[in-house]
N, C-alpha and C positions, 0 to 999 in steps of 0.2 A: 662357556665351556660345554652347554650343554647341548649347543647345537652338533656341536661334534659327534656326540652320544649316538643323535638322531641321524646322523650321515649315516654315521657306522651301520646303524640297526636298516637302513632304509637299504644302503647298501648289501649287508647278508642274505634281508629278503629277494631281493633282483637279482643275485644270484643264484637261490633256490629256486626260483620262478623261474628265472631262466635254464637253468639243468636241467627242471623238468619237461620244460616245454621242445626240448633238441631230445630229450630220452624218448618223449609221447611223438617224435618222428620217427620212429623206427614203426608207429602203426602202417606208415606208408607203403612200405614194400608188399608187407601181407594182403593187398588187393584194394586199399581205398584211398579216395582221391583225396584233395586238401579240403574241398569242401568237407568230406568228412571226420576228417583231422581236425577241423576249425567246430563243430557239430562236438567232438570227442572230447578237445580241452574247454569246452563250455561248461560241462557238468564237471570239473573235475576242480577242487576248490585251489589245490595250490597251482591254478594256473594266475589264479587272479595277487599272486604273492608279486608277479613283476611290477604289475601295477601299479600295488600299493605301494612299493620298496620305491618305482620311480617318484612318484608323489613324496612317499616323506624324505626325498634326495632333494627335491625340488623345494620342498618349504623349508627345510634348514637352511637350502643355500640363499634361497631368499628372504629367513627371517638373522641373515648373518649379522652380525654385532658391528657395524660402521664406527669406529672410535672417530 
């Protein structure tokens, strides 16, 4: 049951990670390319929340309880 817990929480973060990373596209229009979009979400810590969220999606589903 408690793998589930970990889905869930892994899950919220990858999609905070992810809204902010489509939000931090709107730097585009104002004149800078993707390189510097990709340079802007580097320093910016909840870019790194998708990451983590895929990872703990990935170890719940693969520490799942095999009956």
């Amino acid at each position: 049951m408690m793998w589930i817990f970990w889905f869930f929480v892994g899950f919220g973060l990858t999609v905070a990670g992810g809204v902010s990373l489509i939000i931090y596209l709107n730097i585009i229009p104002v004149g800078l390319g993707f390189v510097d979009y990709l340079i802007f979400i580097k320093d910016k810590p909840e870019s790194y929340l998708l990451l983590v969220g895929v990872l703990i999606i990935t170890c719940s589903c693969f520490f799942y309880p095999s009956d």
